[in-house]
C-alpha positions as CSV (number, residue, x, y, z in Angstrom):
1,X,85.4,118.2,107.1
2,X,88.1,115.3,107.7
3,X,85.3,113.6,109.9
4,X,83.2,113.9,107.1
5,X,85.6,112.2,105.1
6,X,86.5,109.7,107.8
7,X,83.0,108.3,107.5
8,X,82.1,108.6,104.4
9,X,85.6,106.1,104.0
10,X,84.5,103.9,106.8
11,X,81.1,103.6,105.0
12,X,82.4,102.5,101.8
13,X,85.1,99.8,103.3
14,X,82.8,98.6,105.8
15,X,81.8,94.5,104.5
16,X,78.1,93.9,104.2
17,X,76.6,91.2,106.3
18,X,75.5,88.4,103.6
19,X,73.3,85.0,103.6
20,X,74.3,81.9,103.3
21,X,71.3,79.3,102.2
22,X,71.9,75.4,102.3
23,X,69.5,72.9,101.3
24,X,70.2,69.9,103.3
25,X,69.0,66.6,103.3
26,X,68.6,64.4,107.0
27,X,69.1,60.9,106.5
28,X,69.8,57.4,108.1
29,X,71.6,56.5,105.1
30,X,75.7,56.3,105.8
31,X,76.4,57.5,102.1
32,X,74.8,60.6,102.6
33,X,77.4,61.7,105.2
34,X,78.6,65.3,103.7
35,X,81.8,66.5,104.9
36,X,80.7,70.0,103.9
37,X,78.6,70.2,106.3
38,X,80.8,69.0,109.3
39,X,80.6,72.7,111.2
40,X,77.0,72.2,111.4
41,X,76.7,68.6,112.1
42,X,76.3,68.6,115.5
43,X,73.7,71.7,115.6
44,X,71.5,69.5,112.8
45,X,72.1,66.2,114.5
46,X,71.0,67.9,117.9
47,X,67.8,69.7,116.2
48,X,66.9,66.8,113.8
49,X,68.3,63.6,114.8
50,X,69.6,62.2,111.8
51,X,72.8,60.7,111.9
52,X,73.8,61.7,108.5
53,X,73.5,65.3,106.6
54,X,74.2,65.6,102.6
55,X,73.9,69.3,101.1
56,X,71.9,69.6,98.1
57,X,72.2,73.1,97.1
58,X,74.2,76.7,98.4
59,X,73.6,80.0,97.7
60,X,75.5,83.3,99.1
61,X,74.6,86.9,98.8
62,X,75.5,90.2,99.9
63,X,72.3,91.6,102.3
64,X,71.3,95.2,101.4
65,X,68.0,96.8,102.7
66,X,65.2,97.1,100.6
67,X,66.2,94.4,98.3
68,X,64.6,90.8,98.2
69,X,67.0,88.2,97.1
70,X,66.0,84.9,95.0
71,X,67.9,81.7,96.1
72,X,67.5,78.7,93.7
73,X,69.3,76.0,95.6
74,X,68.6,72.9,93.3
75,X,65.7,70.4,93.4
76,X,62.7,73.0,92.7
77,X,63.7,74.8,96.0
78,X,64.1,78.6,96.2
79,X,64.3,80.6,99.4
80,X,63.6,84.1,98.8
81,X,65.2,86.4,101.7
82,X,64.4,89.9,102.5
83,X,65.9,91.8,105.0
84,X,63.7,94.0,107.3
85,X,66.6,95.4,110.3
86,X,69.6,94.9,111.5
87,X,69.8,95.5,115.7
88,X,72.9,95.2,117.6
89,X,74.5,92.7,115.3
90,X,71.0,91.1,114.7
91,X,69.6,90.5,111.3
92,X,65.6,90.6,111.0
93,X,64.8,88.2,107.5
94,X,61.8,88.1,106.1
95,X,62.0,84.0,104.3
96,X,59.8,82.6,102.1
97,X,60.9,78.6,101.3
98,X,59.1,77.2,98.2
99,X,59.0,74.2,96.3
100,X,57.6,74.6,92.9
101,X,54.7,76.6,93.3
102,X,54.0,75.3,96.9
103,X,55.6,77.7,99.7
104,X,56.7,75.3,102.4
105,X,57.7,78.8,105.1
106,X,56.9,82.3,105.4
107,X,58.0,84.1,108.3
108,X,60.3,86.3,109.6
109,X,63.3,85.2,111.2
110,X,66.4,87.0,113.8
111,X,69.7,85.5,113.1
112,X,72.9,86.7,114.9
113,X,75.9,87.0,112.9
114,X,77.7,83.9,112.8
115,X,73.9,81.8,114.2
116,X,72.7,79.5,112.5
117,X,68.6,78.6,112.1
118,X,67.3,75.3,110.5
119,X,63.5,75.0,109.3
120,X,62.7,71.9,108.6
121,X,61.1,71.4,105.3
122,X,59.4,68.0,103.6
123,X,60.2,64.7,104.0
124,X,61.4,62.5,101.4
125,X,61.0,58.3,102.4
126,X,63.0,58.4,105.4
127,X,64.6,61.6,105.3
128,X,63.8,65.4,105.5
129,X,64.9,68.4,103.5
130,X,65.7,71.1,105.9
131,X,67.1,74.9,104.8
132,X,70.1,76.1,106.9
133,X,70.2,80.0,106.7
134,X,73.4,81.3,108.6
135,X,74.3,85.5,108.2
136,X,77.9,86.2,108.1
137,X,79.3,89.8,108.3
């Protein structure tokens, strides 16, 4: 019975992974430099290029199976996120990226708690919009 109890305790105290969306814009320009976004800097510089990174719109939320989660980050852009498994610290998204109407991305995504993973989305003059997912337990 106290085992029962136990894990029934664990279960409620145990923190939900959640996602963190980031629409980010990649630039040349100097002004766009963003110190938010200094943690990912050299991951985005490395992946994209761009010297510069400016963030354009966040969203968090708490992950919880068979849910699917609406993310307006600004600027017409909405990621919706749906999770599908989790495997030895593993989370299995299901993304869809629009803009307006238009959906830029469907697929579905594995990001390891604490990863990062960067789709590049489209560009504007110079620079491209580009969504940062990252899962945090």
């Amino acid at each position: 019975m106290s085992l029962i109890l136990v894990s029934v305790i664990f279960a409620a105290t145990a923190r939900a992974a959640q996602v963190q969306a980031r629409l980010i814009r990649a630039s040349n320009d100097e002004k766009l430099d963003d110190a938010r976004l200094k943690p990912l800097h050299s991951q985005l510089k490395k992946q994209f290029g761009y010297p510069y990174y400016q963030q354009m719109g966040e969203r968090h939320e708490a992950l919880k199976p068979d849910a699917t989660y609406r993310l307006d980050l600004g600027e017409g852009f909405v990621a919706f996120i749906k999770p599908k498994a989790v495997e030895r610290k593993i989370h299995e998204l299901e993304v869809e990226w629009t803009s307006g109407k238009a959906s830029l991305v469907k697929s579905t995504v594995k990001i390891s708690e604490g990863g990062h993973l960067f789709i590049k989305g489209p560009g504007v003059a110079n620079d491209w919009i580009v969504l940062a997912l990252t899962v945090h337990e």
